[in-house]
C-alpha positions as CSV (number, residue, x, y, z in Angstrom):
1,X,-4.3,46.5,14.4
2,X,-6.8,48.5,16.8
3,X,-3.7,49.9,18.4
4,X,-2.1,51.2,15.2
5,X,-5.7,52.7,14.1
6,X,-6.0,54.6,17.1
7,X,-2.7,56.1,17.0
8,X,-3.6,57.1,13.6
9,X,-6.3,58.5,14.1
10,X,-5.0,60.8,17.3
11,X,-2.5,61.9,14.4
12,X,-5.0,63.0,12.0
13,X,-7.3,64.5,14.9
14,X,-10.9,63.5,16.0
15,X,-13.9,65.1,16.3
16,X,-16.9,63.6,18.5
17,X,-19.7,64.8,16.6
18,X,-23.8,64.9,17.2
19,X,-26.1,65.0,14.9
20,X,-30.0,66.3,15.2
21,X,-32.9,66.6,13.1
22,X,-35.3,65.5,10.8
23,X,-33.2,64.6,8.1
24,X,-30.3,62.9,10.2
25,X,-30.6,60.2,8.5
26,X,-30.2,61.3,5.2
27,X,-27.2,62.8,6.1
28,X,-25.9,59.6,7.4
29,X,-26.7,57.9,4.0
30,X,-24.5,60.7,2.3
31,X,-21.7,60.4,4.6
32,X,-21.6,56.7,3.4
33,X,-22.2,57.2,-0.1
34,X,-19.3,59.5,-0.3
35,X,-16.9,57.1,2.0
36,X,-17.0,59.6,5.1
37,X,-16.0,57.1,7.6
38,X,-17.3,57.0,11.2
39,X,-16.2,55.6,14.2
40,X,-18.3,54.8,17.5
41,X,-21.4,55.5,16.4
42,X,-24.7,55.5,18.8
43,X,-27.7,56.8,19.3
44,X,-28.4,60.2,21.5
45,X,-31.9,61.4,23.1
46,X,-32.4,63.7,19.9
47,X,-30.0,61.7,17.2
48,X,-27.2,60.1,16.7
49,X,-23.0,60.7,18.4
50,X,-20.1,59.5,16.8
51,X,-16.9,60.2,15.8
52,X,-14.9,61.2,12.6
53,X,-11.2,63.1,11.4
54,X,-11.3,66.9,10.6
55,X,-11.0,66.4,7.2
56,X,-14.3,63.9,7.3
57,X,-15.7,66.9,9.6
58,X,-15.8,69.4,6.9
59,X,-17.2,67.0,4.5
60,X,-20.4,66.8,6.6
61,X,-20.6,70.5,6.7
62,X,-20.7,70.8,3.0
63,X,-23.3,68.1,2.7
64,X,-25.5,69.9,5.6
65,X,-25.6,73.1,4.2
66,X,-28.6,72.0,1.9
67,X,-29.4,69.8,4.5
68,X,-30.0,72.2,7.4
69,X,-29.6,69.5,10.4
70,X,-28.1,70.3,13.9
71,X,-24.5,69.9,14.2
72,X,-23.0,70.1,17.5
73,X,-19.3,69.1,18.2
74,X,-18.7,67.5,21.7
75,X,-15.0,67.4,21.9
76,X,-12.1,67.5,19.5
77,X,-8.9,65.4,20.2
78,X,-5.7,64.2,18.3
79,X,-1.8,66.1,17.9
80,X,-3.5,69.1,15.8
81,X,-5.7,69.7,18.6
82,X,-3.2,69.5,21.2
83,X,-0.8,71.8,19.6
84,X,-3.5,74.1,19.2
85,X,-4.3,74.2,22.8
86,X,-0.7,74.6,23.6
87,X,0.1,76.7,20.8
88,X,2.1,79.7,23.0
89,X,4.0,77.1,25.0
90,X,6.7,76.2,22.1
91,X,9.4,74.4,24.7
92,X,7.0,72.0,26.3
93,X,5.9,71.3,22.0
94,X,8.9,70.8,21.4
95,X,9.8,68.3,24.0
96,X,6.6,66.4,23.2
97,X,8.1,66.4,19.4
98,X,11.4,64.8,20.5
99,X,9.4,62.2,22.8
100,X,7.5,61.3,20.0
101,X,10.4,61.1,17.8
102,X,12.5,59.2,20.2
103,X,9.4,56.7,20.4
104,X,9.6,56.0,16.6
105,X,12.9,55.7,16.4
106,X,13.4,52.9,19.4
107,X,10.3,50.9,17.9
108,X,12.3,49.7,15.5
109,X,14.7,47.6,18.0
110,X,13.9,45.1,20.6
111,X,14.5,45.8,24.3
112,X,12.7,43.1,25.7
113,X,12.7,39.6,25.7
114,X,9.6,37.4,26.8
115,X,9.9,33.5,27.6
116,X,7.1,31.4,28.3
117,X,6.3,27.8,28.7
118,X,9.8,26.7,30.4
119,X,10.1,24.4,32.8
120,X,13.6,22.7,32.8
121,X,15.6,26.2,32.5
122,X,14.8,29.7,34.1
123,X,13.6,32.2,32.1
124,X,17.3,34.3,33.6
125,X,19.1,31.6,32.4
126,X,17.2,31.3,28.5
127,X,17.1,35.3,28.5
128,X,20.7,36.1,29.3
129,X,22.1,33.1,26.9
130,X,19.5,34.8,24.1
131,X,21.0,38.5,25.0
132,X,24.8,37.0,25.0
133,X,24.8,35.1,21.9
134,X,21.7,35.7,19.5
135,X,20.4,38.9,20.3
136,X,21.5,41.9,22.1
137,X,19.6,44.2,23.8
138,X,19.3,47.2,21.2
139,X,19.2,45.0,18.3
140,X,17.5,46.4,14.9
141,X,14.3,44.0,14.3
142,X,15.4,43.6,11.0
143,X,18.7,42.1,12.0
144,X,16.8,39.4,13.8
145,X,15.7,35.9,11.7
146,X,13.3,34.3,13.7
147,X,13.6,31.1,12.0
148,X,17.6,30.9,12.3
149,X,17.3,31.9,15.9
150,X,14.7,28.7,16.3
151,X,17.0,26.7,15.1
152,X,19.8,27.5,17.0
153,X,18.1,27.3,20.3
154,X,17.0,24.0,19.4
155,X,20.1,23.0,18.8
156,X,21.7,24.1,22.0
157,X,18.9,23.1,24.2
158,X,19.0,19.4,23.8
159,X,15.8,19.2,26.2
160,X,13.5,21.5,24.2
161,X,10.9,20.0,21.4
162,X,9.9,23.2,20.1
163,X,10.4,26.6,20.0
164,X,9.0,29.6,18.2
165,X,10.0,33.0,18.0
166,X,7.9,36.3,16.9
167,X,8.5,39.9,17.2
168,X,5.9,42.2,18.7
169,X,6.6,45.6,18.9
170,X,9.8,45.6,20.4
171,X,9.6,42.3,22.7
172,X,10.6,39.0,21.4
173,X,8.7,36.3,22.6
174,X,9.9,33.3,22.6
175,X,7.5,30.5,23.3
176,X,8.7,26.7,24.3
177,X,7.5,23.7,24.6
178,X,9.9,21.1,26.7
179,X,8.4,17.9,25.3
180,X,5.2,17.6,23.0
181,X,1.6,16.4,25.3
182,X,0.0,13.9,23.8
183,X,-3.6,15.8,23.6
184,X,-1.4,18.8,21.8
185,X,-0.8,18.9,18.3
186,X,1.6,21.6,16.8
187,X,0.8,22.4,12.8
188,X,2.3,24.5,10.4
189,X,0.9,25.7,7.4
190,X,3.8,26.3,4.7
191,X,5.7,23.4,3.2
192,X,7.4,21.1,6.3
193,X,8.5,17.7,7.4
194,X,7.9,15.9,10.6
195,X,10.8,15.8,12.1
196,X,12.4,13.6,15.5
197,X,13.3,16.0,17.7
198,X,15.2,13.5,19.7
199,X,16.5,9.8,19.5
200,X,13.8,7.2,19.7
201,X,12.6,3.7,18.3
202,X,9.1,4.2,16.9
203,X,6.1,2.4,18.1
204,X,3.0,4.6,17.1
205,X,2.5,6.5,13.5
206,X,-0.4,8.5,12.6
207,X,-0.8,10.2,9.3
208,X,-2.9,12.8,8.3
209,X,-1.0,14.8,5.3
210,X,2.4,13.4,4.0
211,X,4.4,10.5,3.1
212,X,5.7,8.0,5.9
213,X,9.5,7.3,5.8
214,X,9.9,5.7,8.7
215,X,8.4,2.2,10.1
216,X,7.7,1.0,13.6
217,X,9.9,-0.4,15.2
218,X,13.0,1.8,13.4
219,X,15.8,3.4,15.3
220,X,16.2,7.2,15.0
221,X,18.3,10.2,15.8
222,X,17.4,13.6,16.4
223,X,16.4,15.6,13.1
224,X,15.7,13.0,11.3
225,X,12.5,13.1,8.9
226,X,9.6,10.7,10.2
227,X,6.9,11.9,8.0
228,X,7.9,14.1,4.9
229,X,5.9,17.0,2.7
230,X,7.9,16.4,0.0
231,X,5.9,14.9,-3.3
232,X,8.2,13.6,-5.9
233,X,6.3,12.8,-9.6
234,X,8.2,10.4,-11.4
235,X,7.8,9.0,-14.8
236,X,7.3,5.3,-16.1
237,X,11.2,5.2,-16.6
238,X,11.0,6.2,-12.8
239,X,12.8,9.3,-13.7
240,X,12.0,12.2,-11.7
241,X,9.6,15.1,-13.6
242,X,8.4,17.3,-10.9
243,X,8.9,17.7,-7.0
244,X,6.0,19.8,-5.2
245,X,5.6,20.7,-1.4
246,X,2.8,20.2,1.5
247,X,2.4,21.3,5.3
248,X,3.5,17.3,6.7
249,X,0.8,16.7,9.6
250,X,0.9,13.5,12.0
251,X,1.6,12.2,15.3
252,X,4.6,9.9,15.9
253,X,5.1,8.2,19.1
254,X,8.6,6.4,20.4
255,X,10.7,5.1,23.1
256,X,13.1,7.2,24.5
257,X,15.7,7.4,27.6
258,X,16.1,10.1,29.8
259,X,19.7,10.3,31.7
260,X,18.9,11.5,35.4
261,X,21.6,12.4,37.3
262,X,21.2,14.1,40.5
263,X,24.5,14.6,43.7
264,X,24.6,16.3,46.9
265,X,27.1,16.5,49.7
266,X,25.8,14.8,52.9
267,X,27.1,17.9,54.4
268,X,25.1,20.7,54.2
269,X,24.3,24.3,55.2
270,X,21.5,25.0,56.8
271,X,19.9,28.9,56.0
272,X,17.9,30.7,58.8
273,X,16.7,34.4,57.9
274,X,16.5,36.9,60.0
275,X,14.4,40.3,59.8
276,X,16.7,42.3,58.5
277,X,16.7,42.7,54.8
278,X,17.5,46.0,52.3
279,X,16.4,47.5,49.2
280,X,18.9,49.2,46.4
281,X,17.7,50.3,42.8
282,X,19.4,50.4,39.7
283,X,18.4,53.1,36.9
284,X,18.4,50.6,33.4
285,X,18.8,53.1,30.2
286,X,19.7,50.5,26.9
287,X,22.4,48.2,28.5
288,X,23.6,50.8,31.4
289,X,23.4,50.3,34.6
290,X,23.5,53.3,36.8
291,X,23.1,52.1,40.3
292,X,21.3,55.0,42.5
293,X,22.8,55.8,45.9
294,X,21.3,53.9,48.8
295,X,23.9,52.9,51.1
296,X,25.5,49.8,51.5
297,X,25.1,46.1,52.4
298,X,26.6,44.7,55.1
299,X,25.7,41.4,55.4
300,X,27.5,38.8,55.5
301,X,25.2,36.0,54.1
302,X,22.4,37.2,51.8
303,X,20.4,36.1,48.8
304,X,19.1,39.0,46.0
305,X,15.6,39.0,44.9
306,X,15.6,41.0,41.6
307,X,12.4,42.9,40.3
308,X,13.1,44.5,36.8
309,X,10.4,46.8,35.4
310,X,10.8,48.2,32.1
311,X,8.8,51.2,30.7
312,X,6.0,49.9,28.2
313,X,3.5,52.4,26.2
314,X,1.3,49.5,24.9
315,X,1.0,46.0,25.7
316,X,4.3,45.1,23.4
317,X,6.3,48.4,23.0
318,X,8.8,48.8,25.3
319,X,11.3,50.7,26.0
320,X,15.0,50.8,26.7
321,X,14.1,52.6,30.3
322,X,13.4,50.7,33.6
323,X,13.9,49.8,36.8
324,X,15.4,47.3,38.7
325,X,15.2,47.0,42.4
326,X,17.3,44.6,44.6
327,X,15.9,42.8,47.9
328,X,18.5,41.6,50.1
329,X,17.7,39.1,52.8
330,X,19.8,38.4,55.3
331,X,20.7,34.8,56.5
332,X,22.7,33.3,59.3
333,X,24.5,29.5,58.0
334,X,24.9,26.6,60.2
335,X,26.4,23.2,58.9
336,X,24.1,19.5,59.2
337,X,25.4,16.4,58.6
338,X,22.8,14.6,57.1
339,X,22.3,10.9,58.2
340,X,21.8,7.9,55.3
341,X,18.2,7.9,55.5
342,X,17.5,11.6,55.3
343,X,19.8,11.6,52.1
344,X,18.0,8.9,50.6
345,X,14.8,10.8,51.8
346,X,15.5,13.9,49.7
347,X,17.1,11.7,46.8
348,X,14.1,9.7,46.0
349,X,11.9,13.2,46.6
350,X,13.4,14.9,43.4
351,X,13.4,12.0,41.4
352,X,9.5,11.4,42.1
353,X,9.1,15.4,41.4
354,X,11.4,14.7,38.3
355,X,9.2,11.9,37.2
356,X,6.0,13.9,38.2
357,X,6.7,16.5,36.1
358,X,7.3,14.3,33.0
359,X,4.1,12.8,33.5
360,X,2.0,16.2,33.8
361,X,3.9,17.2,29.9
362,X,2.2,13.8,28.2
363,X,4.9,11.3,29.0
364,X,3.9,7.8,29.5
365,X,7.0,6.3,32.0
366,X,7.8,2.9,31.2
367,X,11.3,1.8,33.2
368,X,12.7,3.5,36.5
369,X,16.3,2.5,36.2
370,X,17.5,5.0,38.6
371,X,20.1,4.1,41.6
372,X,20.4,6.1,44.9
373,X,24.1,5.1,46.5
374,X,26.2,6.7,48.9
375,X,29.5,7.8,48.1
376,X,32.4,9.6,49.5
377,X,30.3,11.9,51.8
378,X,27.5,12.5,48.9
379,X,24.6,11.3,47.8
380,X,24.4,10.2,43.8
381,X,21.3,9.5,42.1
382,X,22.0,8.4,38.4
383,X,20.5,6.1,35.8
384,X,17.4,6.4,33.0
385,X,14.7,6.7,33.0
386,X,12.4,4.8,29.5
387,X,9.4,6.6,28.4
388,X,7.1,6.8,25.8
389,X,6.4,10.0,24.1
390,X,5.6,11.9,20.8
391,X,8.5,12.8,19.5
392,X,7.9,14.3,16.4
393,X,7.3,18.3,15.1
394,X,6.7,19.8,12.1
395,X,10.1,21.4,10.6
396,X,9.9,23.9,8.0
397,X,10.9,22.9,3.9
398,X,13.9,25.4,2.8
399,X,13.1,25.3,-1.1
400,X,16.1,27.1,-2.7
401,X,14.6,27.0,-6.5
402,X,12.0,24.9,-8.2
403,X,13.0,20.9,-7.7
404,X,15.4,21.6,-5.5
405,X,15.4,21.2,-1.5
406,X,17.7,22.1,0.8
């Protein structure tokens, strides 16, 4: 909001204004009986500074002119000010028209996509499925339902709890959560349901607005409804008269299993880097690529760091216009033939960080039913792993007409 105010007012134009006198004050007291609205406004040695538009501006000098205070303007800036100053320069006007044009007319499409809170999968991985599937780079922000897209990536992302999605400028964030911490509690305020957002038996319900539909001790699949916002009114012929709709709040806790699988060949290649490593940079205009001139790689082993920078006014407009730049670092490869025990070694370390990490998002491990074998020149890791969790999340109430859900 203070963004868009400021840009308004650098439309309209500002004036930075002082005010001096002995009757200073009853100017300010006109100013506000007649809505002249001020910005900024402190004190000086002699009276008071502030700021105001030009229209304001020649308000005040009507009202002083009976008044007789000391005006003095300390600076005027905004567009009518700046075309003023360049008045005799029309090309470079003109250009500054079309930039601000151009500005306007990209703010209405989203050129940037933001994840945060992942874990499990990269934010390459989430962004490129998001720009492949659901939303392009380019896309009109009215094209995009946020709630549609929610679902959807719940639905492909089998290890995600929750996701929510919200347009800012032109950046969609999308913000996940990979399971639900027990100290957390995720609310919504329109008409929902708590829903499972995996299979579970339930061991733990706590209600605080809603109607329980499930019991401890229940099975349950994914979607189901745990704890529902849905009121039905029936009569004494237990006919129903009347459905109405609440914001479903609780905590649900249940068992669930975790599949672990992990594999790696007992042969491996072993990367050393050497110094030698080379930038290229790509020009990014919408969803071009124009890759600058900068020679060629020659390596024969390397890995590609990739920095993208995109052009951004304010914290949340961007725009289709960036930057990528491409490190590569050279590496030589030399095979090692692991023995039992290191394999076993490096097996059991990504389970423990596996398990570690479940731990740090709320989840309470109960079994370890994981086996570590050796097998045709690899190393497999596979079993479950039973924790305890809450597995439940508000999921919004499509009402299609009075009485009826959806």
């Amino acid at each position: 909001m203070k963004i868009k105010n400021k840009t308004i007012n650098w439309f309209k134009g500002q004036i930075l204004l002082e005010i001096k006198g002995f009757r200073k004050d009853r100017l300010i007291n006109i100013c506000k009986k007649n809505d002249v609205i001020i910005h900024n406004f402190t004190n000086s040695d002699d009276g008071y500074i502030f700021q105001l538009s030009s229209k304001d501006y020649k308000k005040i000098l009507e009202y002083n002119e009976k008044i007789k205070t000391t005006l003095e303007v300390r600076d005027k800036y905004g567009l009518p000010y700046f075309f003023y100053k360049y008045r005799k320069r029309k090309i470079f006007i003109l250009c500054f028209l079309l930039f601000i044009i151009s500005i306007f007319i990209f703010s209405n499409y989203i050129w940037n996509i933001s994840i945060e809170g992942n874990e499990l999968y990269t934010k390459e991985e989430l962004t490129k499925n998001i720009i492949d599937e659901y939303v392009p780079m380019g896309t009109n922000k009215k094209d995009i339902d946020c709630n549609e897209l929610e679902k959807a990536l719940r639905e492909q992302y089998k290890n995600i709890a929750w996701i929510s999605c919200q347009i800012k400028g032109t950046n969609l964030i999308v913000n996940i959560e990979e399971t639900i911490p027990t100290d957390q509690s995720i609310t919504m305020t329109e008409p929902c349901n708590i829903t499972a957002y995996k299979d579970a038996i339930i061991t733990d319900i706590v209600i605080n607005n809603g109607t329980r539909v499930v019991n401890i001790g229940d099975e349950i699949k994914k979607n189901d409804v745990l704890i529902t916002g849905v009121v039905n009114i029936y009569n004494e012929y237990e006919e129903l008269i009347e459905s109405s709709y609440t914001a479903a709040q609780g905590t649900v806790w249940g068992i669930v299993e975790y599949e672990y699988s992990d594999e790696f060949s007992m042969t491996t290649s072993d990367k050393t880097y050497t110094s030698n490593s080379k930038n290229t940079y790509s020009l990014n205009i919408g969803n071009n690529i124009i890759k600058l001139p900068f020679g060629k790689v020659n390596y024969n082993h390397y890995d590609v760091i990739a920095e993208s920078n995109k052009v951004k006014l304010f914290n949340n407009l961007y725009l289709p216009i960036g930057i990528t730049k491409n490190t590569f670092k050279e590496y030589n490869l030399s095979s090692v033939k692991l023995s039992k025990d290191e394999a076993l070694e490096i097996a059991n370390k990504r389970l423990v960080l596996y398990i570690d990490n479940l731990k740090k998002k709320g989840v309470s491990i109960l079994e370890n039913n994981v086996t570590i074998s050796i097998e045709n020149d690899k190393c497999i890791a596979s079993g479950t792993i039973v924790a305890k969790e809450v597995i439940g999340i508000p999921s919004k109430i499509d009402i299609t007409q009075e009485g009826e859900q959806q």
